[in-house]
C-alpha positions as CSV (number, residue, x, y, z in Angstrom):
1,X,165.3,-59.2,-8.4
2,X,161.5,-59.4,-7.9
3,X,160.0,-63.2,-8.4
4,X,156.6,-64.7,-8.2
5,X,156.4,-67.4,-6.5
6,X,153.4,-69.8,-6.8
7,X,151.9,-72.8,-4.7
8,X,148.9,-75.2,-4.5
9,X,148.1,-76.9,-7.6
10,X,147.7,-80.9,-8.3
11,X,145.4,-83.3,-8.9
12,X,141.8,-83.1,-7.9
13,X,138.4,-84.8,-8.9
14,X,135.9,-82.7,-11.0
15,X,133.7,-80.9,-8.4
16,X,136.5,-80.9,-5.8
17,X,138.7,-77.7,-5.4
18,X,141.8,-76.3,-5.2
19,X,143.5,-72.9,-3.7
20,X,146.0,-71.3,-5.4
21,X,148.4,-68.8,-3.6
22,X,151.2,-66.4,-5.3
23,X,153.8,-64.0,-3.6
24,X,155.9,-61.6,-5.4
25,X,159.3,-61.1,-4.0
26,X,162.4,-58.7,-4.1
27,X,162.5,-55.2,-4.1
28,X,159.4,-54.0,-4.9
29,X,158.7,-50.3,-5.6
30,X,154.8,-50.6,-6.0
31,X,152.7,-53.2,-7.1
32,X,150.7,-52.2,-10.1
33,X,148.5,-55.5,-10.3
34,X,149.0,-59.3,-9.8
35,X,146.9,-61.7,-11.5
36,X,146.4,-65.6,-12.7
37,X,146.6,-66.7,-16.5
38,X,146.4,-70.2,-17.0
39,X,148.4,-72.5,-20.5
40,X,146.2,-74.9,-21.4
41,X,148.0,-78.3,-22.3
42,X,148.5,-79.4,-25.7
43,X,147.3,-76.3,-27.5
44,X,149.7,-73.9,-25.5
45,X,147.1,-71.7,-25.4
46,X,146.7,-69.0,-22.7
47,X,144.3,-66.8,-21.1
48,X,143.7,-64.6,-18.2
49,X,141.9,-66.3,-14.9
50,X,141.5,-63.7,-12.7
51,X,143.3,-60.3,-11.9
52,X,142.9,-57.7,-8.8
53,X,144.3,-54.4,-9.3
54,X,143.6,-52.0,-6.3
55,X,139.8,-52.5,-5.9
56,X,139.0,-53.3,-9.2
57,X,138.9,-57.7,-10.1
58,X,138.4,-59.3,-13.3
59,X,137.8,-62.5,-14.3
60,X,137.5,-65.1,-17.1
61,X,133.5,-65.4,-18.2
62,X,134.6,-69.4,-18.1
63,X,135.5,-69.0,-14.0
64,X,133.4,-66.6,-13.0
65,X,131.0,-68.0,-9.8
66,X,133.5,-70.5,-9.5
67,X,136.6,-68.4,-9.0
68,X,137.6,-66.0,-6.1
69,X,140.5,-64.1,-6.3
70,X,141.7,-62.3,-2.8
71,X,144.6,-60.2,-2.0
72,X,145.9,-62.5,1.5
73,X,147.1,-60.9,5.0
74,X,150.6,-61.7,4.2
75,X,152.1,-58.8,2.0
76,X,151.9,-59.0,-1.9
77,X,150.5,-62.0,-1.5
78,X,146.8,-63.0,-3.9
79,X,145.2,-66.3,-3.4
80,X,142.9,-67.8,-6.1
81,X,140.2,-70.1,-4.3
82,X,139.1,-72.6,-7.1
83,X,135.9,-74.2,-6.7
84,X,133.8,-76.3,-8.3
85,X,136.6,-77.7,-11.0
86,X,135.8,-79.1,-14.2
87,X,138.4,-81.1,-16.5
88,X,138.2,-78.3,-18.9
89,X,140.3,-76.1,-15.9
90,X,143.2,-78.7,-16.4
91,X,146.0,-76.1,-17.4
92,X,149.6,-74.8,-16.1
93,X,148.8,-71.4,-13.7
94,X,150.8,-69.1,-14.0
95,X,151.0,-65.8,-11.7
96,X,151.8,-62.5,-13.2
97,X,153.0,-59.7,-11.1
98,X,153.6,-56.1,-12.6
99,X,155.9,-53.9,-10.9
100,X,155.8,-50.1,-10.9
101,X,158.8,-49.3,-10.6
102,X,158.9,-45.4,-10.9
103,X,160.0,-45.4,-14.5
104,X,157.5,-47.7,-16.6
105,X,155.6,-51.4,-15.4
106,X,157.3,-54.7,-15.6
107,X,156.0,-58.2,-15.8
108,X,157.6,-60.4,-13.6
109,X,156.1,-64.0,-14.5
110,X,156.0,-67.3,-12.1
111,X,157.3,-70.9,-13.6
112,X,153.5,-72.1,-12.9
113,X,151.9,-74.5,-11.1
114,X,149.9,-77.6,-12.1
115,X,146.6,-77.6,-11.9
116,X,144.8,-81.2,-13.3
117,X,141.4,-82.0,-12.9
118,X,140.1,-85.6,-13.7
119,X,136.8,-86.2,-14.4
């Protein structure tokens, strides 16, 4: 069973920042990408943060210069440095893994992590 597993996250003043860090785990074939999408409170509305997949990273026009996302030294492992947060980042980040695994990609989703920005 693979999992991603989130951490980081909480409460931060606008300005201050916050790193994100997501592992997938479980038997893993091939990793075809792993990325950040974020649910924005009240609205349950969701979009993509970031997203590395082999050498090629995307992000949101809204994060971009503000931002990073990194694959880390430990193994299927992407960090998301945050910097420069606004209130308007508040949102639930979630990471999304998909798998290759030899016969068609699966998306293997995280529970999320909080992310609140006061202003």
């Amino acid at each position: 069973q693979v999992q991603s597993v989130e951490s980081g996250g909480g409460l931060v003043q606008a300005g201050g920042s916050l790193r994100l860090s997501c592992t997938a785990t479980g038997r893993i074939y091939e990793i075809y990408s792993m990325g950040w999408y974020r649910t924005f409170p009240g609205t349950g509305r969701r979009e993509v943060v970031a997203s590395i997949r082999g050498g090629s990273i995307n992000y949101a026009d809204s994060v971009k210069g503000r931002f990073t996302i990194s694959k880390a030294d430990a193994k299927n492992t992407v960090d998301l440095q945050m910097n420069s947060l606004k209130p308007e980042d508040t949102a639930l980040y979630l990471c999304l893994t998909k798998v290759n695994n030899q016969v068609t990609i699966v998306d293997y989703w995280g529970k999320g992590t909080m992310v609140t920005v006061a202003s």
